[in-house]
C-alpha positions as CSV (number, residue, x, y, z in Angstrom):
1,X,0.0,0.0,0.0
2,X,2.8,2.8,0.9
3,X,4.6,1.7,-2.7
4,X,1.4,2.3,-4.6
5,X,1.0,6.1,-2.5
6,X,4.6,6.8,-3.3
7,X,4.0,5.7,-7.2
8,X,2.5,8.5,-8.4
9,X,4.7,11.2,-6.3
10,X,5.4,14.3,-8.4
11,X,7.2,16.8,-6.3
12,X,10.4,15.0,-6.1
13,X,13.7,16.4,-5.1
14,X,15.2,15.8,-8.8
15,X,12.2,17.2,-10.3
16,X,12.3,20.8,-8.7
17,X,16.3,20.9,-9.2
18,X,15.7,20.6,-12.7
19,X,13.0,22.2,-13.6
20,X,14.6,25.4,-11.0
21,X,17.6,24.1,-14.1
22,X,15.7,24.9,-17.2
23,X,13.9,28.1,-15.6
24,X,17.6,29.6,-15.4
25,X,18.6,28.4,-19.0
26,X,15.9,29.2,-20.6
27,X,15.9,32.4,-18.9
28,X,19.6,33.2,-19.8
29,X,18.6,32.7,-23.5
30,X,15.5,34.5,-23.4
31,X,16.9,37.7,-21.5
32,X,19.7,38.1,-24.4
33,X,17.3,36.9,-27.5
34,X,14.8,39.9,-27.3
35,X,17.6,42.2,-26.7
36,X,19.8,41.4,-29.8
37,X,18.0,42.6,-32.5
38,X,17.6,46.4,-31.3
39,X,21.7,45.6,-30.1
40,X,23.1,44.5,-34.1
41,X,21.0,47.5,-35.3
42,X,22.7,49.7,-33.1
43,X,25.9,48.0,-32.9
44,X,26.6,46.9,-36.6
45,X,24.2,48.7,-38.6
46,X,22.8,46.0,-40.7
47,X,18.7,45.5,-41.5
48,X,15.8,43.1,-40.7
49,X,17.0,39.8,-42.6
50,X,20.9,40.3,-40.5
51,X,18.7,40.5,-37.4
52,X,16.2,38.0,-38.3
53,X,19.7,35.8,-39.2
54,X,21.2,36.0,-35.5
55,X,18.1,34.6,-34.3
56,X,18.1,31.7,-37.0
57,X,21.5,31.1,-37.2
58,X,21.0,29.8,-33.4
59,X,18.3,28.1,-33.8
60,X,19.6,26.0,-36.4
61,X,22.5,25.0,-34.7
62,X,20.5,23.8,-31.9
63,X,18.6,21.6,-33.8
64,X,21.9,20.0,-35.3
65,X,23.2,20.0,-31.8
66,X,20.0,17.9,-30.6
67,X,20.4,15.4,-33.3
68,X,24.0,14.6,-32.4
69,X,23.5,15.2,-28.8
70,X,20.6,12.0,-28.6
71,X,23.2,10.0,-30.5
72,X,26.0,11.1,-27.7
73,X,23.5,10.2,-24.9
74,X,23.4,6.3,-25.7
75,X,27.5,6.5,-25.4
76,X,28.7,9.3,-23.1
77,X,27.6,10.0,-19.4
78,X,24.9,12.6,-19.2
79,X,26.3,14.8,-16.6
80,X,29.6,14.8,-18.8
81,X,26.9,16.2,-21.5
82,X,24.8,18.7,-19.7
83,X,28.0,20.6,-17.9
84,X,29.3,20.7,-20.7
85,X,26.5,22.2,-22.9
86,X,26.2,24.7,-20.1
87,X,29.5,25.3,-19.4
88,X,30.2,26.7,-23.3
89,X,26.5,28.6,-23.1
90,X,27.9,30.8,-20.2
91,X,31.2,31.0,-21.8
92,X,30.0,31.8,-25.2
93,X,27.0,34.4,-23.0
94,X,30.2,36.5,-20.8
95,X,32.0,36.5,-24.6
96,X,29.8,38.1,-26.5
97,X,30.8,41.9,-26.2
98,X,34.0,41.0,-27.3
99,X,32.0,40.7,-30.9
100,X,33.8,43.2,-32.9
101,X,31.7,42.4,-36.5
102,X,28.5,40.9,-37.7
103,X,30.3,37.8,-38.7
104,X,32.0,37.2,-35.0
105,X,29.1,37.6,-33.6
106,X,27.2,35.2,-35.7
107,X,30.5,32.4,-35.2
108,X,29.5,33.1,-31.4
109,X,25.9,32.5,-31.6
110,X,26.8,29.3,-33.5
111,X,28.8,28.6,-30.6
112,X,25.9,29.1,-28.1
113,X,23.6,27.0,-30.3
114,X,26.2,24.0,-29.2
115,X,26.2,24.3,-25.6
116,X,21.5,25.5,-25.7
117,X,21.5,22.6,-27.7
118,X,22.9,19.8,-25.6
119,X,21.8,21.3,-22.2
120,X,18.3,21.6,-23.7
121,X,17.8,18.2,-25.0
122,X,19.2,16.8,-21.5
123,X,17.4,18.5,-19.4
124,X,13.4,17.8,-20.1
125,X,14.5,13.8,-21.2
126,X,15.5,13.3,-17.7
127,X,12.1,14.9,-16.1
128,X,10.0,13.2,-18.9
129,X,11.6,10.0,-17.3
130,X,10.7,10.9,-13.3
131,X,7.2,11.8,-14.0
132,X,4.8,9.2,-13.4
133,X,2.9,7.9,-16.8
134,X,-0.6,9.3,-14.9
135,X,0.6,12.3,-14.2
136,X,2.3,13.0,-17.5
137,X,0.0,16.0,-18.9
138,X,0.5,17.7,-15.3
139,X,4.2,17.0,-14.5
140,X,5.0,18.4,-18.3
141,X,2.4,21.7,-17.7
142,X,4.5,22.5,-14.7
143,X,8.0,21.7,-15.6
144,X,7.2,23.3,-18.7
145,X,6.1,26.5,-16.9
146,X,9.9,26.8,-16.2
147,X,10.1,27.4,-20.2
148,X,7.2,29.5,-20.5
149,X,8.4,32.1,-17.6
150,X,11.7,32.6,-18.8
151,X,10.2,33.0,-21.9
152,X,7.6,35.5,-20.8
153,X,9.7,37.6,-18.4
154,X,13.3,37.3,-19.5
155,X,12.3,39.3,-22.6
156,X,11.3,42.0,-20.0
157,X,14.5,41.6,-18.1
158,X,16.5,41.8,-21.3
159,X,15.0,44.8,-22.4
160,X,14.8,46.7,-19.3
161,X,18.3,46.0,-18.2
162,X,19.4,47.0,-21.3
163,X,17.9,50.0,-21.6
164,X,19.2,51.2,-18.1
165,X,22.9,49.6,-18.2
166,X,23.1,48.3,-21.5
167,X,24.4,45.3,-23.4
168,X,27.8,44.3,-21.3
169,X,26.0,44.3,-17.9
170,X,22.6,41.9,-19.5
171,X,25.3,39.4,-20.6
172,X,27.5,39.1,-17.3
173,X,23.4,38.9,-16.3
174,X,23.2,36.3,-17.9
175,X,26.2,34.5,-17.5
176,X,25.8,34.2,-13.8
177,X,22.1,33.5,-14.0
178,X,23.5,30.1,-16.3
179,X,26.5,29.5,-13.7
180,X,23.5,29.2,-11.0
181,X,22.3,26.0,-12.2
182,X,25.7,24.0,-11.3
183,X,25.5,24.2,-7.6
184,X,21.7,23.3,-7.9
185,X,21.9,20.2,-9.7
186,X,25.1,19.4,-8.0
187,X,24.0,19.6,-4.6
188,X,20.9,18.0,-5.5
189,X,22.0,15.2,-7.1
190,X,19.7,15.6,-10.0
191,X,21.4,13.6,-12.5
192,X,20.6,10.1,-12.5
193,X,24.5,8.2,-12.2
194,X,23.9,5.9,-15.6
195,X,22.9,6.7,-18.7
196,X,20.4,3.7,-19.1
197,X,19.2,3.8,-15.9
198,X,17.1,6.4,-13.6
199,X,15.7,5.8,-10.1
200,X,12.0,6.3,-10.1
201,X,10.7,8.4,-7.2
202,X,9.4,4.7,-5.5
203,X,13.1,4.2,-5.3
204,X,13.3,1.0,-8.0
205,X,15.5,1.3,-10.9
206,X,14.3,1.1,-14.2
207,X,15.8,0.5,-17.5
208,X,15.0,3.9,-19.6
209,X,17.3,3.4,-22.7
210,X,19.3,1.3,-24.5
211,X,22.6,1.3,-26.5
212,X,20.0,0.8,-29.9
213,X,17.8,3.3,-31.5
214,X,14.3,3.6,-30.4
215,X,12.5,3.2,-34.1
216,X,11.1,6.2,-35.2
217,X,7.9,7.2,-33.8
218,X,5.4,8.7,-36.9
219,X,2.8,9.8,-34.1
220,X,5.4,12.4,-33.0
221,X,5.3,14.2,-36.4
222,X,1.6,15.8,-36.3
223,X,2.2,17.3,-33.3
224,X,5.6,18.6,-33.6
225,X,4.2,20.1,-37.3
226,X,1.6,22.0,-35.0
227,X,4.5,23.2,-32.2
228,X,6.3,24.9,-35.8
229,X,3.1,27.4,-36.5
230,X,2.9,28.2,-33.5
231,X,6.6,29.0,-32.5
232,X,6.5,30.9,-35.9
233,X,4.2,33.5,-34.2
234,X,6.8,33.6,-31.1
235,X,9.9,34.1,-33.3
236,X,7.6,37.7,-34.8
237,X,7.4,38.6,-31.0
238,X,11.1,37.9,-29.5
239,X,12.8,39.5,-32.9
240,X,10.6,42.2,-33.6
241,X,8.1,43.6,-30.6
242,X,10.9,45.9,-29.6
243,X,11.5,47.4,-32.9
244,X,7.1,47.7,-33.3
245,X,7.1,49.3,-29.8
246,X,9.4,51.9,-30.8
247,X,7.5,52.6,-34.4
248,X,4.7,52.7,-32.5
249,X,6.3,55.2,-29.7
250,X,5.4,52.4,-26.8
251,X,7.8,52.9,-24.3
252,X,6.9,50.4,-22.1
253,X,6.7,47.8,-25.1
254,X,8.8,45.1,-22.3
255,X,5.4,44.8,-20.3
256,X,3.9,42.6,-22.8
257,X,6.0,39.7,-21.3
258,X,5.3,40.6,-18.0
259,X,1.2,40.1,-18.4
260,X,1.9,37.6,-20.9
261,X,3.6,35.4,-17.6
262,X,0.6,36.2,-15.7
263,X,-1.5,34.8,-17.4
264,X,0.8,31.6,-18.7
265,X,1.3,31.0,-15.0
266,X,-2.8,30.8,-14.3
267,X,-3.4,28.9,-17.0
268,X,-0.4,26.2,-17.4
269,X,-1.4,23.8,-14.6
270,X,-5.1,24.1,-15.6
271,X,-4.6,23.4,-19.2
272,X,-2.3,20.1,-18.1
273,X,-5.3,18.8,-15.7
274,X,-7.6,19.6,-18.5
275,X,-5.6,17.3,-21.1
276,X,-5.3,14.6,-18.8
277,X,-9.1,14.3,-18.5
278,X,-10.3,15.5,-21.6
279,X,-7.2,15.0,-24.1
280,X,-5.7,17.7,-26.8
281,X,-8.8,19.2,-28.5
282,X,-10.3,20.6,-25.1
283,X,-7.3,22.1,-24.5
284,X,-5.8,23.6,-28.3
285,X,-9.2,24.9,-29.9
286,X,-9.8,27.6,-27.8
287,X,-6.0,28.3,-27.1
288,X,-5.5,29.0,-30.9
289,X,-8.1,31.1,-30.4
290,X,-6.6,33.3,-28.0
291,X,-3.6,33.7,-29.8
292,X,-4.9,34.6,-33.1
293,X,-7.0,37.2,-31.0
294,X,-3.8,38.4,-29.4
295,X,-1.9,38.7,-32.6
296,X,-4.8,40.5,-34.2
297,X,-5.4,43.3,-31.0
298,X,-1.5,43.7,-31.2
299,X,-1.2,44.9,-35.3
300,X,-3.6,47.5,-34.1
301,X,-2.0,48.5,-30.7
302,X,-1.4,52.0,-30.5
303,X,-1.8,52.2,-26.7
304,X,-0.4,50.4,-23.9
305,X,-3.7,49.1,-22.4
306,X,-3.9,47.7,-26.6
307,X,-0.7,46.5,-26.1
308,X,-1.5,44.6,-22.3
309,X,-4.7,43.0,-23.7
310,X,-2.6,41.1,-26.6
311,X,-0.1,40.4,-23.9
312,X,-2.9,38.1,-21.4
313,X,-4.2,36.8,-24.5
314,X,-1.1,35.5,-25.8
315,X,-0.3,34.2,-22.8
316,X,-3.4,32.4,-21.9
317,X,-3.2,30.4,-25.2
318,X,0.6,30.0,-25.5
319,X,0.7,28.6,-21.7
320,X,-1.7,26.2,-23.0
321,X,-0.8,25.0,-26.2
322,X,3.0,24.4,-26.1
323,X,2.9,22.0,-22.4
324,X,0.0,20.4,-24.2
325,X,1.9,20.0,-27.4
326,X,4.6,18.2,-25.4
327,X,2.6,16.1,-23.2
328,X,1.0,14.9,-26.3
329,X,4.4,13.8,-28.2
330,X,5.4,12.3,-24.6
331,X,2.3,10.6,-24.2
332,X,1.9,9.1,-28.0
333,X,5.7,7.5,-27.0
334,X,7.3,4.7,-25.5
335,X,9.8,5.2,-21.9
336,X,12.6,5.0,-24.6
337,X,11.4,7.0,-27.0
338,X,11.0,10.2,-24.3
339,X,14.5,11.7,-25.7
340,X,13.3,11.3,-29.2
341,X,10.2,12.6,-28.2
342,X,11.6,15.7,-26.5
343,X,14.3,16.7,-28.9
344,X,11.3,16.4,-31.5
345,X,9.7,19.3,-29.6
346,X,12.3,21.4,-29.0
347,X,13.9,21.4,-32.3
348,X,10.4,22.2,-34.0
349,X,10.3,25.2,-31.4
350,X,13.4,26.1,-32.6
351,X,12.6,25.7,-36.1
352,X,9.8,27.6,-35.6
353,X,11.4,30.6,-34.2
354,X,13.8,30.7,-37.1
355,X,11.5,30.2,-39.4
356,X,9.1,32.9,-37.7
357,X,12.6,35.4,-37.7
358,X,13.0,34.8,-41.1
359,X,9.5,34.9,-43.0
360,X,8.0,37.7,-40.4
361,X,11.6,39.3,-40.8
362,X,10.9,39.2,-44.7
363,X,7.5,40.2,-44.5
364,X,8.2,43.6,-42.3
365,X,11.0,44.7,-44.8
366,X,8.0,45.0,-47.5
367,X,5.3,46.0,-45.2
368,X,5.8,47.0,-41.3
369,X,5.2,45.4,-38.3
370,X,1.3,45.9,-37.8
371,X,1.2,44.1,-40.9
372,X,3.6,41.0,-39.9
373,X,1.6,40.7,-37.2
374,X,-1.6,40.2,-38.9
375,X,0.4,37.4,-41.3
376,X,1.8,35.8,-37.9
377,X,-1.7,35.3,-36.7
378,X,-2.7,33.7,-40.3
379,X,-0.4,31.0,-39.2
380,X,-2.8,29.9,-36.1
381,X,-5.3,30.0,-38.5
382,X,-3.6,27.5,-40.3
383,X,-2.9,25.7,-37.4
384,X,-6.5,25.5,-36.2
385,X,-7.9,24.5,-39.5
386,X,-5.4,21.8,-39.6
387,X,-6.3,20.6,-36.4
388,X,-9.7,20.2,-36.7
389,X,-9.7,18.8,-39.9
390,X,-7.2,15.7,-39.1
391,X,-9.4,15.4,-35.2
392,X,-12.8,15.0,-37.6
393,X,-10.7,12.5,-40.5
394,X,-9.4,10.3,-37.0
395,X,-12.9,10.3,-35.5
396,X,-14.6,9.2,-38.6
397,X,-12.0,6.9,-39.1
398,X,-12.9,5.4,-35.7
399,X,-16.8,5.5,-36.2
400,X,-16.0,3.5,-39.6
401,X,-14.0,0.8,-37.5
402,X,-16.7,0.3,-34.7
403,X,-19.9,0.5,-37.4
């Protein structure tokens, strides 16, 4: 009887160290990523597509990084991995004033993309594998509102810091926010101590890998297609909301993520109860909503209280759809296939954002920003309509198979 109370434990001594892990390097790269594009202009001189590139150029490194980084994991220790991926992300973060051109600075964020890369892939497989099965949608909803706040308020940080002390002082910010982890997961003893094996929190051991390759999971595709669109929308905010707020002579443009975390943080372990009851269409349909209302109040903000209004929205459906997103590629997978799974999602938020950069980037150099905005929320019409239109082809598939 006390095994089957301790089963389904959540709030675990490895799980808070990590998650309080990700928070800070997530954090660290969303404190500097809202800040760079107003920093090349100033600093180098160059237009929308160089900025949009910084942002990309990251991104796509990352992904790399994952792919080789899942390969590593079967071979090389994972603590040898993840201090290692954060040791050169703080090294590459205290570096980058020393950027003296476009093109060093680029080589540096490829550099970065390395260490996010392999930190970030390490980091959620380990959670995803202390989390009880049950609990999966509301374990991922709250480690994943680690993600969400850094990615809500260390835009605000970024921008505000830089504004009142400027670039050098947001990096050694930065740097030292990354360094914070070590201690944590060291004295916590976070990491599991083999690579195939992780102590649940009833205190068995139980195998979680193997040297061979999970096959492929198909069911992780959908999903992951749908976590693209809607980091597309994400990459328009965190390359270009600064530059809109001062075309739009909003001072205070860094509030948006500040009401955006408000709301993520109400709604995140309410949306991962929800999908554990009700599954993902309960929870995604009227998120999409939300942000396609958000996107559409912002390309007509003028005001601040215009401005705040897109920020709760955003939030609200954001918070929702990405934990869900994840819990669903989790859930659809084997115990093996969780760092397939995870590296899936993160590279197609990565993807997305690069993607987002680079299209919305495109867009705004032809148009402005009110208008990119519009075209970013045309993309969660796209991904509504795709939704609902594969939910009604699997349910009539399912009526034909019971009639």
């Amino acid at each position: 009887m006390p095994q089957q109370d301790q089963q389904p434990r959540l709030w675990t001594k490895s799980f808070l160290a990590l998650t309080i892990s990700s928070l800070l390097l997530f954090l660290n790269l969303q404190m500097l990523l809202a800040s760079f594009p107003a920093y090349v202009k100033d600093e180098f001189h160059v237009g929308d597509m160089m900025v949009s590139l910084v942002t990309s150029i990251f991104a796509i490194t990352a992904i790399a990084t994952r792919f080789l980084t899942a390969m590593l994991m079967r071979k090389v220790h994972r603590n040898v991995l993840l201090y290692i991926g954060l040791g050169i992300a703080a090294f590459i973060t205290c570096i980058y004033v020393l950027a003296d051109s476009i093109g060093s600075l680029l080589l540096m964020r490829v550099g970065y993309g390395v260490g996010f890369g392999m930190a970030s892939t390490i980091v959620p497989t380990l959670v995803s594998q202390i989390i009880p099965s049950r609990r999966m949608g509301e374990g991922i909803g709250y480690f994943g509102l680690s993600t969400s706040l850094a990615m809500s308020i260390g835009p605000m940080i970024g921008l505000n810091v830089m504004k009142a002390s400027g670039f050098g002082m947001l990096a050694t910010i930065g740097t030292v926010t990354l360094l914070l982890s070590f201690p944590i997961l060291l004295l916590s003893r976070a990491i599991p101590p083999s690579p195939q094996k992780l102590r649940s929190s009833n205190g068995e051991v139980s195998n979680t890998g193997s040297p061979s390759k999970p096959p492929f999971n198909k069911k992780l595709l959908f999903p992951a297609f749908l976590n693209v669109l809607l980091a597309v929308t994400y990459g328009g905010l965190l390359s270009f909301i600064a530059l809109f707020g001062e075309s739009m002579h909003l001072e205070q443009v860094g509030l948006f993520f500040l009401f955006n975390a408000i709301t993520i943080i109400v709604i995140r372990p309410i949306s991962g109860k929800l999908f554990d009851r009700r599954g993902p269409a309960a929870v995604l349909i009227p998120a999409v909503l939300c942000v396609i209302a958000s996107l559409t109040v912002l390309s007509f903000a003028t005001t601040m209280p215009m401005l705040i209004v897109s920020a709760l929205l955003y939030g609200l459906g954001f918070g929702a759809i990405q934990p869900t997103l994840q819990a669903w590629m989790l859930r659809s997978s084997t115990q093996a296939q969780y760092g397939m799974a995870n590296s899936m999602f993160y590279n197609s938020t990565d993807l997305g954002v690069a993607a987002g950069a680079f299209i919305l980037g495109a867009i705004s150099a032809v148009s402005d920003y009110a208008v990119m905005y519009r075209y970013a929320a045309g993309f969660m019409v796209l991904f509504l309509v795709v939704f609902v239109a594969v939910q009604m082809q699997s349910r009539a598939m399912r009526e034909t198979v019971v009639s």
